[in-house]
C-alpha positions in Angstrom: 7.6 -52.2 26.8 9.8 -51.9 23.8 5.8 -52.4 21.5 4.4 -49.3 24.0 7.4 -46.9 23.2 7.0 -47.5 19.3 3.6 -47.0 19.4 4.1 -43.6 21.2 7.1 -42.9 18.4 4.5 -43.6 16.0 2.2 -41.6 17.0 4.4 -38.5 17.5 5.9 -38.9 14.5 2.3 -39.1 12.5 1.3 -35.4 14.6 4.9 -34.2 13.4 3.9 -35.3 9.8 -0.1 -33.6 10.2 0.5 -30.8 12.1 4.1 -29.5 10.5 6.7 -27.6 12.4 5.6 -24.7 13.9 8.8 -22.6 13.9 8.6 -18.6 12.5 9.9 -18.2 9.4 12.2 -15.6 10.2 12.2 -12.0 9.6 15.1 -9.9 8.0 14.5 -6.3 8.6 16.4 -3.0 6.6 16.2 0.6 8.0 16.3 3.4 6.6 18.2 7.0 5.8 19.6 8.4 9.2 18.7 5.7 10.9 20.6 2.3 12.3 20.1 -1.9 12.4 19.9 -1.0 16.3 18.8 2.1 17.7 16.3 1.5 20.5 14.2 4.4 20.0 13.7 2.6 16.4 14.6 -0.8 14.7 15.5 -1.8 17.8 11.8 -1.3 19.0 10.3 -2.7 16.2 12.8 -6.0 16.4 11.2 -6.7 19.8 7.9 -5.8 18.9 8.2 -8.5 16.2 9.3 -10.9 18.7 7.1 -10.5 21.2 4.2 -10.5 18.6 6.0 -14.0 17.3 7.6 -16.0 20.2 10.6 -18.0 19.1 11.0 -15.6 15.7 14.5 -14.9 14.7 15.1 -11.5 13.7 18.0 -10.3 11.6 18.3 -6.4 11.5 20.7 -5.3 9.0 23.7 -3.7 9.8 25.8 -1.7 7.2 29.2 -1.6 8.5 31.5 -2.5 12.0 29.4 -0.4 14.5 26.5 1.6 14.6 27.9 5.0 13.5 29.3 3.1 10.4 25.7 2.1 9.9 24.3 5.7 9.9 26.6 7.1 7.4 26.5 4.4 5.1 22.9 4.9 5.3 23.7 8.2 3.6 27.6 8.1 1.6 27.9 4.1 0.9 27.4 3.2 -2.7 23.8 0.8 -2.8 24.9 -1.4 -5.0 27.9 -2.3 -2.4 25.8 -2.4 0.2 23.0 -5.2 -1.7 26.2 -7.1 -2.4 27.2 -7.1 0.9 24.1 -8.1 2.1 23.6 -10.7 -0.2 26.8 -12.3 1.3 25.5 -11.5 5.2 22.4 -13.4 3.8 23.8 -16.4 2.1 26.1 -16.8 5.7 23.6 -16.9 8.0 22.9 -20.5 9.0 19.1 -19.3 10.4 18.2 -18.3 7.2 18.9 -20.9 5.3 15.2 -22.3 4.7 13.9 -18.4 3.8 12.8 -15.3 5.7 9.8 -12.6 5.1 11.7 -9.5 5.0 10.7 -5.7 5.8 12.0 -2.7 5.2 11.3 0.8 6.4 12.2 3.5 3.9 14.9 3.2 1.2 15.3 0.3 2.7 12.0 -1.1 1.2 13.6 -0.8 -2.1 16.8 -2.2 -1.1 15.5 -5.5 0.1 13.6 -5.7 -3.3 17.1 -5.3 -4.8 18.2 -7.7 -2.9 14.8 -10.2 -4.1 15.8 -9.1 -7.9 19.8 -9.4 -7.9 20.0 -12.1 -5.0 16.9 -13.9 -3.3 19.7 -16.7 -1.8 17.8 -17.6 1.0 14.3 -16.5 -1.0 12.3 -14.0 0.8 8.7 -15.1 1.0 6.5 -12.2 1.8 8.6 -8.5 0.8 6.7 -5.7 3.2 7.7 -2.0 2.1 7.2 0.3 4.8 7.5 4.1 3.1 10.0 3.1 0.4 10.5 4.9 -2.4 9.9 1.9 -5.5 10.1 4.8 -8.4 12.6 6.9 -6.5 12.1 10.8 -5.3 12.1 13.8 -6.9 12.5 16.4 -4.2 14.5 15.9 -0.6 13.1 17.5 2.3 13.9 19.8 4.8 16.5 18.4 7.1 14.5 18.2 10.4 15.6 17.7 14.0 14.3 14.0 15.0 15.6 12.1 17.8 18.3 9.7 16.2 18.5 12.3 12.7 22.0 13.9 12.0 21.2 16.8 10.8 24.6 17.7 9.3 24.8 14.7 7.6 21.0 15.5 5.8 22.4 18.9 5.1 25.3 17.8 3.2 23.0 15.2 1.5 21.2 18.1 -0.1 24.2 20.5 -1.0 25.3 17.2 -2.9 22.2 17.1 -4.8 22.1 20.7 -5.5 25.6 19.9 -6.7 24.8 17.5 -9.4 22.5 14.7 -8.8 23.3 12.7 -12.0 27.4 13.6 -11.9 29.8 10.2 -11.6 30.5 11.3 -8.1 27.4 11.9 -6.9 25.9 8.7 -8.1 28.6 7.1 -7.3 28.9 7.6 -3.2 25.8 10.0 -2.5 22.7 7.0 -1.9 19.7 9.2 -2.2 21.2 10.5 -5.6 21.0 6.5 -6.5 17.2 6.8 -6.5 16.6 10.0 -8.0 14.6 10.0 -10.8 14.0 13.4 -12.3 11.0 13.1 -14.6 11.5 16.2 -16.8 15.4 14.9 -17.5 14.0 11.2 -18.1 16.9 10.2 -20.5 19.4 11.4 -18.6 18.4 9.1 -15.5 18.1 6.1 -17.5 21.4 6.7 -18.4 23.2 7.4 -15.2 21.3 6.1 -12.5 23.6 3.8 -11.0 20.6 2.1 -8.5 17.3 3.0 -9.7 17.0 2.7 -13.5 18.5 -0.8 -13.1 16.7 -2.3 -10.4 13.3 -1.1 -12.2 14.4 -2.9 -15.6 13.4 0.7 -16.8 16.8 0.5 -19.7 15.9 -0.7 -23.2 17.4 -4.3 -22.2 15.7 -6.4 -19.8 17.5 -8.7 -17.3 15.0 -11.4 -16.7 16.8 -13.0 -13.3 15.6 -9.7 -12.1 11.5 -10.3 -13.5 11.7 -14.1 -12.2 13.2 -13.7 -8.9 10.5 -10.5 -7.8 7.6 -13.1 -9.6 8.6 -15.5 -7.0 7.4 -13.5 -3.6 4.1 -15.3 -1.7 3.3 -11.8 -1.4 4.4 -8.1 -1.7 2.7 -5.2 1.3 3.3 -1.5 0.0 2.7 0.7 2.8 1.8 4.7 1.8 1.7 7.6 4.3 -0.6 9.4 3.4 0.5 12.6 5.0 3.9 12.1 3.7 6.2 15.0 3.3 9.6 13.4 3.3 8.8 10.9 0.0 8.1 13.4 -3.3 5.8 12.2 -4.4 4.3 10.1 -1.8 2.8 7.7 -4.7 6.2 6.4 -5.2 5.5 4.2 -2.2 2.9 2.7 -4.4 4.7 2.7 -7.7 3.4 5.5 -8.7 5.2 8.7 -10.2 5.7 11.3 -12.1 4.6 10.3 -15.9 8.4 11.0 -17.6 8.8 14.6 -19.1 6.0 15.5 -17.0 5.0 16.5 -13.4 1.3 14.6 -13.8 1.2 11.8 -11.3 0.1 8.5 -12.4 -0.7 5.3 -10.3 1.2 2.2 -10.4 -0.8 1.2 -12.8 -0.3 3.2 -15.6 3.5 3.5 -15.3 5.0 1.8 -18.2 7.0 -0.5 -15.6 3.5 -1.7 -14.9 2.0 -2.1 -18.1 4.9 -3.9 -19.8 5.7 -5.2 -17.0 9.5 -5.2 -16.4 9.8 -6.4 -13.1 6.8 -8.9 -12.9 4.8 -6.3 -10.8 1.8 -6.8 -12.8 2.1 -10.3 -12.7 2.5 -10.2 -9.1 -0.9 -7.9 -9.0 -2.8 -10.2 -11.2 -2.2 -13.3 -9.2 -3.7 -11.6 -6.5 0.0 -11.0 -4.4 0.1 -7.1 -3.8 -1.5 -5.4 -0.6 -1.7 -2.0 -0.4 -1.9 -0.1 2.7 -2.2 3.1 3.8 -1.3 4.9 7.4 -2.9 8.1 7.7 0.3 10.5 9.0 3.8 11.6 8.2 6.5 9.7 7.1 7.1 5.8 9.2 4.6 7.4 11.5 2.6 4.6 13.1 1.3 3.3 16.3 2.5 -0.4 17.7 -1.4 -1.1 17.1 -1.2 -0.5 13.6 1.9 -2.7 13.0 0.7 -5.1 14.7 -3.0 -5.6 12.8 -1.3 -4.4 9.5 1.9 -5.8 9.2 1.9 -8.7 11.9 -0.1 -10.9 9.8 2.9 -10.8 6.8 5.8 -11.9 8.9 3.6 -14.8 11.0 4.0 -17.6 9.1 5.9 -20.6 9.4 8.8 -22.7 7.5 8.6 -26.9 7.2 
């Protein structure tokens, strides 16, 4: 008897060793501006999407602060750099993500993961999908609109602090869409007080490597553009595309000098073959279940060993 049950141990542990353990890598997930970790209409919808697209996923949707309405205005007033740090820490603590996550983030918070990948990446994200977020910043904000979810007063005050001052210490310094402004006709003047933007692009005459080594290290990076987009000016942004500086000409990811010298490791990333760019054909995050699920499904289904 005792010969029978090694020889069944034996044979489970060689199908362990062939066919690997199955379980999701999980998924960290980042909203964006107006919007919370848990809203059902929103994040919350997608985090059960995700998991009933992926049985046994673990799904980690970011909150910024003690309850929900704390998430919503930090979305708006809380300094990002604070906020990465913080998350960093919410990362490093969670024992389910010890082994890695794929990680997605749906407006500014597409860019704030990759902050996270440059300055952090403790867990490592393996596959980084940006849904609408604004890689070289904005130039423009939108008219505040009335969207289930969207405080309205809180956009409003967003723009009078714009109008305000966009590049003043205390703009900069509490106001988040201000932190990924990037005025192209006052170029020098965002690389020197862009609190968020300038540094996480490497764009300032001194590099910081950790930042180029850490973004080279993704499995894969999934830039999603809306191509009817009239909240992101200019959409191309959600490509890496912008304004070329001291200009209003729009160039493509590709020409951008953070491309073509490479300050980040995007080209690197593009050469090896690990950038997909998608395009959804509406407004800003405005997408069917169907098209999440063929599109974006595929980056977060993988598993850890």
């Amino acid at each position: 008897m005792k010969s029978v049950y090694l020889y069944i141990f034996g044979i489970a542990l060689l199908a362990s060793l062939v066919i690997g353990d199955s379980t999701p890598r999980p998924t960290v997930m980042w909203h964006g501006m107006g919007d919370t970790c848990c809203y059902p209409f929103s994040m919350g919808r997608i985090k059960k999407l995700i998991e009933n697209e992926i049985p046994g996923i673990y799904v980690n949707s970011i909150e910024i602060g003690d309850s929900i309405a704390d998430d919503e205005f930090n979305s708006f007033f809380k300094n990002v750099n604070e906020q990465v740090d913080m998350v960093c820490k919410q990362m490093k603590a969670d024992p389910q993500l010890s082994n890695g996550f794929n990680a997605i983030g749906f407006s500014q918070g597409g860019q704030f993961l990759r902050a996270y990948v440059e300055r952090c990446n403790d867990p490592p994200v393996f596959n980084l999908v940006s849904v609408g977020g604004q890689h070289q910043g904005v130039f423009g904000f939108p008219n505040c609109e009335v969207t289930p979810g969207h405080n309205v007063s809180l956009c409003n005050m967003v723009r009078e602090l714009l109008n305000y001052g966009v590049y003043t210490d205390m703009v900069q310094s509490h106001l988040v869409q201000a932190e990924y402004w990037q005025d192209p006709m006052k170029y020098d003047e965002y690389l020197e007080k862009s609190q968020f933007l300038a540094d996480i692009n490497n764009a300032r005459s001194v590099k910081n490597e950790t930042y180029k080594l850490n973004f080279q290290s993704l499995n894969q990076l999934a830039l999603v553009l809306f191509t009817q987009d009239t909240m992101v000016i200019p959409r191309e942004s959600e490509w890496f595309g912008f304004y070329q500086p001291n200009t209003l000409d729009i160039i493509p990811m590709e020409k951008t000098d953070l491309y073509v010298e490479d300050w980040i490791g995007l080209q690197y990333l593009d050469q090896n073959n690990r950038i997909t760019k998608l395009s959804c054909d509406g407004n800003h995050l405005q997408f069917t279940d169907d098209w999440f699920i063929e599109n974006l499904i595929p980056f977060l289904n993988n598993t850890v060993y």
